[in-house]
C-alpha positions as CSV (number, residue, x, y, z in Angstrom):
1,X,8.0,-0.9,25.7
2,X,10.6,0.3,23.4
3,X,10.0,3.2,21.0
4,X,11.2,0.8,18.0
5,X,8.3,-1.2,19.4
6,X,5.5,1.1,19.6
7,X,6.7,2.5,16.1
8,X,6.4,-1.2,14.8
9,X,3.4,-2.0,16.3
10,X,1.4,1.1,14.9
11,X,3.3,0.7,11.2
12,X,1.3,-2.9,11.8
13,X,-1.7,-1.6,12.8
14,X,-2.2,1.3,9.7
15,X,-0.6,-1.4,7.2
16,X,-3.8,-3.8,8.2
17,X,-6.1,-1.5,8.3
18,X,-5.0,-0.4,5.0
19,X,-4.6,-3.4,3.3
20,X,-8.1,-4.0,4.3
21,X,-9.3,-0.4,2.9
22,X,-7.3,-0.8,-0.5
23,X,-8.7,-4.3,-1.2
24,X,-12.2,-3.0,-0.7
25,X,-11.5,0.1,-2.7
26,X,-10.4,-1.8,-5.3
27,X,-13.2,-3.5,-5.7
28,X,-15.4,-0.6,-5.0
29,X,-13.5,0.9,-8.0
30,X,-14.1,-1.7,-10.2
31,X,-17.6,-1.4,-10.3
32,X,-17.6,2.5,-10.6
33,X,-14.9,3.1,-13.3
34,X,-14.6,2.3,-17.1
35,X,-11.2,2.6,-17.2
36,X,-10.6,0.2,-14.0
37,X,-13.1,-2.0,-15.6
38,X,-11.2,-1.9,-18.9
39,X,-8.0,-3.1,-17.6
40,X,-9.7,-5.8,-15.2
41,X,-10.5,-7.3,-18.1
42,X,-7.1,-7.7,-19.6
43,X,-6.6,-10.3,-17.1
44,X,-7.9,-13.6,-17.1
45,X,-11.5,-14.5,-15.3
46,X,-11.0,-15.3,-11.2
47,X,-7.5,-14.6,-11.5
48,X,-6.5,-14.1,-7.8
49,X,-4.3,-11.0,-7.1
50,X,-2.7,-10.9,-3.7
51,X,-0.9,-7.9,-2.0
52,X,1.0,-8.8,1.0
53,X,4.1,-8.1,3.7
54,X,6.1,-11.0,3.4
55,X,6.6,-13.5,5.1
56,X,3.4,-13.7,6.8
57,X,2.0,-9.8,7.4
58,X,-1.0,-8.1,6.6
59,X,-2.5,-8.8,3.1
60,X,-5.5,-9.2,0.6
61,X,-7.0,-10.9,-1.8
62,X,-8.8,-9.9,-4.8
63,X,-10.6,-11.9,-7.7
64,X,-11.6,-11.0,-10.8
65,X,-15.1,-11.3,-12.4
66,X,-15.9,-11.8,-15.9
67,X,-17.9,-8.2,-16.1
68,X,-14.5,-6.7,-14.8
69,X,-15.0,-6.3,-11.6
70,X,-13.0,-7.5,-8.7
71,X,-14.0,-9.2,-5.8
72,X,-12.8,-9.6,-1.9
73,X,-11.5,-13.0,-1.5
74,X,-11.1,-13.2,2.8
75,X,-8.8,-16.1,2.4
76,X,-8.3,-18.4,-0.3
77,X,-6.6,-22.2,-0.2
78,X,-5.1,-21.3,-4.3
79,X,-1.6,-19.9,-4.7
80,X,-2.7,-16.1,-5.7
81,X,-1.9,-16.1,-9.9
82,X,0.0,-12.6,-8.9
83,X,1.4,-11.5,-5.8
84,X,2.5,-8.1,-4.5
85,X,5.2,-8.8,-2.0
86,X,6.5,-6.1,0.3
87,X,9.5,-7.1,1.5
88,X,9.3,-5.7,4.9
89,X,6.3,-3.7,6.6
90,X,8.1,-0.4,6.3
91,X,8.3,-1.0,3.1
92,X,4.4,-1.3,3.0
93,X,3.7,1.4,5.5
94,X,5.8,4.2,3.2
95,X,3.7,3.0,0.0
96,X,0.3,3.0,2.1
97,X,0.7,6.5,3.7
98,X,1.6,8.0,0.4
99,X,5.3,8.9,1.2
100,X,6.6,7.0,-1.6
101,X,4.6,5.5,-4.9
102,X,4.3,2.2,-6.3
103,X,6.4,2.7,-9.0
104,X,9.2,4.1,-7.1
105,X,8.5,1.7,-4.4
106,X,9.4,-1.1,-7.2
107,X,12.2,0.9,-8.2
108,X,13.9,0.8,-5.1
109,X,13.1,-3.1,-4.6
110,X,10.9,-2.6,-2.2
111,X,8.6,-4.9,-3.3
112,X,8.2,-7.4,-5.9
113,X,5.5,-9.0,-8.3
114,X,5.3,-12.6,-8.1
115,X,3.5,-13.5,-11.4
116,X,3.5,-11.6,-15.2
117,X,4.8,-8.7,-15.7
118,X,1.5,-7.6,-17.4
119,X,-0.6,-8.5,-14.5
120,X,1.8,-5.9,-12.6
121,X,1.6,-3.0,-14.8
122,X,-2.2,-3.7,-15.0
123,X,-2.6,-3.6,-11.3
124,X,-0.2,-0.7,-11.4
125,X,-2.1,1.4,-13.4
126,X,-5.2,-0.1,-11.4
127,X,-3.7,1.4,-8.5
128,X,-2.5,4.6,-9.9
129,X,-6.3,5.2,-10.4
130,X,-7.8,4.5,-7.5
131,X,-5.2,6.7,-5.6
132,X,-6.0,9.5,-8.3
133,X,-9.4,9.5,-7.5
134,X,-9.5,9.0,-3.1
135,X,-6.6,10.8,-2.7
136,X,-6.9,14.8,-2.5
137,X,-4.9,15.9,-5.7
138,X,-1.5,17.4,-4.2
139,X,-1.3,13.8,-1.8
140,X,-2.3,12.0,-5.4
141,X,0.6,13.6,-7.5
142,X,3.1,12.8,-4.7
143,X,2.1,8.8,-5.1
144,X,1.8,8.8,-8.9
145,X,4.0,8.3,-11.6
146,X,1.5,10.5,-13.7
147,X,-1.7,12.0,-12.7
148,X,-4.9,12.0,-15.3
149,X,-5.0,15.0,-17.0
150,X,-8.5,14.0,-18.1
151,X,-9.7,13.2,-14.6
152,X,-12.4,16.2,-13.7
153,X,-12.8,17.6,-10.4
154,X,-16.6,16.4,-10.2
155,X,-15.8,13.2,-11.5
156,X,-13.2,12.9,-8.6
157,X,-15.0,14.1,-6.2
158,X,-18.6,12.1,-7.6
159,X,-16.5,8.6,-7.7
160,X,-14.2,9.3,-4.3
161,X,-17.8,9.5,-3.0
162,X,-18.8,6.5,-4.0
163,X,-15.5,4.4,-3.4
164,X,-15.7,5.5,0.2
165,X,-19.6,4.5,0.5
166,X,-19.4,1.4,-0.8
167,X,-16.1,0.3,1.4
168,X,-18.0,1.5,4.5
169,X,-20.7,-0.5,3.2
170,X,-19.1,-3.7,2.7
171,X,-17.2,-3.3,6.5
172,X,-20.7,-2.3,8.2
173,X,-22.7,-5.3,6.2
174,X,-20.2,-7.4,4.5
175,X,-21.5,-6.5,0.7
């Protein structure tokens, strides 16, 4: 096997397995945070958000909930109401291992948002929070376009806790 290959084929794996992490830690935040909560609710109720390496590579879905949360969709027959599109799994890979952030990522046409433009910048700022809070703060600052000034080290390290629990949760019991 080539080393183009192997490089490929482990950019595939981590990009699944963090596709599957983020879309559980998403909702995990969502039902930990007010201000993920807050912006949730901007968007309409079961409004299906997607992120995804196109054409057909790793991906989730999300839906939202009326108390806004969001919710693990495993697959879902409805056109996702917005999609994040990477546009090739290197793409995803630098944006999931924290080398480059979301913002710059878009930037750089690297991936696009199928859907409105204030879905995106919710989900952005979604994101931006939930990477502020897992990820240690020098890792955090690195994929941010701004880091919460407000954002406590016990309350990082209190709802980091919790994100993490619940994600193991859900992949141990489903829930």
């Amino acid at each position: 096997m080539k080393l183009q290959n192997i490089t490929t084929w482990l950019q595939r794996v981590y990009v699944t397995v963090m596709m599957v992490i983020v879309g559980r830690a998403l909702s995990a935040l969502s039902r930990i945070d007010d201000d993920a909560k807050a912006e949730i609710k901007g968007l309409p109720d079961n409004y299906l958000i997607q992120m995804v390496v196109v054409p057909s590579g790793p991906s989730f879905i999300v839906k939202t909930r009326g108390d806004g949360t969001l919710e693990v969709v495993g697959k879902s027959s409805e056109k996702a109401d917005l999609a994040i599109k990477f546009k090739h799994l290197s793409h995803a890979f630098s944006v999931l291992s924290f080398q480059e952030g979301t913002a710059e990522a878009f930037t750089k046409d690297r991936m696009v948002a199928d859907g409105e433009l204030s879905a995106s910048i919710r989900l952005v700022r979604i994101l931006n929070r939930l990477e502020s809070i897992i990820l240690p703060k020098f890792i955090a600052k690195r994929a941010v376009k701004r880091y919460p000034e407000n954002l406590g080290c016990m309350e990082k390290i209190t709802k980091a806790v919790r994100i993490y629990a619940l994600v193991v949760r859900h992949l141990i019991i489903g829930s």
